[in-house]
N, C-alpha and C positions, 0 to 999 in steps of 0.2 A: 607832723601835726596838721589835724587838718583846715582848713582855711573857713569852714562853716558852708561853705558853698556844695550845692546840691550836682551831681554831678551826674549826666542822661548816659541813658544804657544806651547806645547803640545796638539795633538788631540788622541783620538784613531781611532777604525776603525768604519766605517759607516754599517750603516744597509745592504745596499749593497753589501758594503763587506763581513759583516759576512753572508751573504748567498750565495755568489758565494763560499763561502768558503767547509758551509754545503753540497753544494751541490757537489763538487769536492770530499772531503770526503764520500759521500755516493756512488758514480760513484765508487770511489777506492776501498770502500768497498764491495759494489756488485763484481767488478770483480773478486776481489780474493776471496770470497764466491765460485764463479760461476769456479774460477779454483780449489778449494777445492773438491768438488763435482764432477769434472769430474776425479781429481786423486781418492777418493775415489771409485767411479765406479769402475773404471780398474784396483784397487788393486784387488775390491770384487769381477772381473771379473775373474781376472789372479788367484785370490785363489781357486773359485768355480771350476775353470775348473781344477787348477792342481790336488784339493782333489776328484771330480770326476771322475778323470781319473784314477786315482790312485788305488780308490776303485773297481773304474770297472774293470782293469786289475786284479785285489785280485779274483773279481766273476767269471772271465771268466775263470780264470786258474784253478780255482777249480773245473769248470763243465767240463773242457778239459779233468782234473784228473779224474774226476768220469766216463766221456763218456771211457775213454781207456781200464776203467777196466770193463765197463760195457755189458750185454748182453740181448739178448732178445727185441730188439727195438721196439719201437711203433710212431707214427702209421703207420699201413703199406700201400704199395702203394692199393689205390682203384682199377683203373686194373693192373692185372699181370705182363703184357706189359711194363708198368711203371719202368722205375728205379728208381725216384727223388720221392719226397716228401714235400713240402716247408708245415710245420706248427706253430702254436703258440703254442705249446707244445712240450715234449717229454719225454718218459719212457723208462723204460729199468730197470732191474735187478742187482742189484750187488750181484757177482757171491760169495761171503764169506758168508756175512748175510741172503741171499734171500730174502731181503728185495726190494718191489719197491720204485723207486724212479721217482721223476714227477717232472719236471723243465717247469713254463706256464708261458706264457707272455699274462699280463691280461692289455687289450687293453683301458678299459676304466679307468683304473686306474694309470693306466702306470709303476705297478709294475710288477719284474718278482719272482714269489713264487718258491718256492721248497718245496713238500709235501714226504714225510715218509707213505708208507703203508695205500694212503687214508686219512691221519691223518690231522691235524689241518697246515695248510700253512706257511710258514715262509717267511718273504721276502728278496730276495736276494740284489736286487737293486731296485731303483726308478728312477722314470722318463724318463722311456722309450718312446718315441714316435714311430710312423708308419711312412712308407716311404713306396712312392707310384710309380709305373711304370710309362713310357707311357702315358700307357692306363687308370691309375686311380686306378688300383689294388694295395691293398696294399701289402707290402713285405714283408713276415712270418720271424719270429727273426731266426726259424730252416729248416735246409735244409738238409736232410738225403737221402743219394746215398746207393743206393741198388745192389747188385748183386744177380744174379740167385738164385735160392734157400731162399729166404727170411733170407740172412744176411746181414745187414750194412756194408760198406765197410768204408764211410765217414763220417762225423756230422759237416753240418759247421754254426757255433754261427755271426751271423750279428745281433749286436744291435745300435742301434742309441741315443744316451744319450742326455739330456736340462742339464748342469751343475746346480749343486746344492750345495748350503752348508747350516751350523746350522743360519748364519748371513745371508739370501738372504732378500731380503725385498719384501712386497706383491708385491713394483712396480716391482720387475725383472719377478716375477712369471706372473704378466699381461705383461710385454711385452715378453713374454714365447709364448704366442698366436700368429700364424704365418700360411704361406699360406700351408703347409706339415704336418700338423694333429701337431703343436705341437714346430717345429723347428723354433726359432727367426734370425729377424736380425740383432738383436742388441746382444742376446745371438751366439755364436759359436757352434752347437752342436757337440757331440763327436761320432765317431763312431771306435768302435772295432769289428773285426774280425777275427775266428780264426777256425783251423779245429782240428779237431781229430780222430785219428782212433781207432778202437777198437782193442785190443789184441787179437782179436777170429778169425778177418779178416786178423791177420799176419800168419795164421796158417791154 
């Protein structure tokens, strides 16, 4: 018997519904994928570039050290006339051991070696790129100022750096490729420069 009271239908939700739903859900979930991803970028952006700068400052100040104590320079200017010398290398003598020493920036690999006496190469840094004039020419990582008499007076170290770390993933290294032999625009490249004189030339 019934008690006179009105009693509600229960319904759930309709097919409709649950798919405006999935679909709202999947919108939501894209987005914050798609903002995960762009923070992880720019962490792995902001790390590559601090730890390559880092390292590269370590190389250059060592070749600064070596250049000051070092004598004997190479290569020398083609004509006499010449003071400068812009090349992808340089040697020179360290005056205790007499040992040579070879600092080369090797172009298609984009390493820069340091060789011992002719010996087997070691690599200093990586991922060096080329930078171009003007005109198209490209711009030698060394540039050594000459005075009279065939002594160096200057050495100055311009390299151009593609940040790099142990985490980079193949895609950074393809958007690496760029209209400057090398320089992105999505990557920031680095560039350090620095000079040094030799102890021979203060004297």
């Amino acid at each position: 018997m019934s008690d006179g009271r009105n009693h509600r239908i229960r319904r759930g939700f309709s097919l409709v519904e649950l798919l405006i739903a999935l679909a709202i859900s999947a919108i939501l979930l894209a987005a914050t994928l798609a903002a995960l991803q762009v923070s992880f970028r720019a962490y792995q952006t902001t790390s590559d570039q601090a730890a390559t700068h880092a390292v590269g400052r370590m190389v250059v100040h060592r070749m600064t050290s070596m250049i000051r104590s070092g004598q004997e320079f190479r290569p020398f200017p083609e004509d006499i006339r010449d003071d400068t010398v812009s090349s992808d290398f340089i040697e020179f003598y360290h005056p205790d051991t007499g040992n040579l020493i070879t600092i080369e920036w090797d172009r298609i690999t984009g390493k820069l070696n340091y060789t011992l006496d002719n010996g087997y190469p070691v690599v200093l840094l990586e991922g060096i790129v080329a930078r171009t004039d003007e005109d198209g020419q490209v711009i030698q990582p060394f540039l050594l100022e000459w005075e009279p008499g065939r002594r160096v007076y200057r050495v100055t170290i311009d390299l151009m750096i593609i940040p790099d770390d142990t985490i980079s993933t193949s895609a950074d290294r393809y958007a690496a490729e760029s209209t400057t032999e090398g320089v992105s625009t999505e990557i920031k490249p680095i560039r350090l420069v620095a000079s040094a004189m030799p102890r021979s030339a203060m004297f």
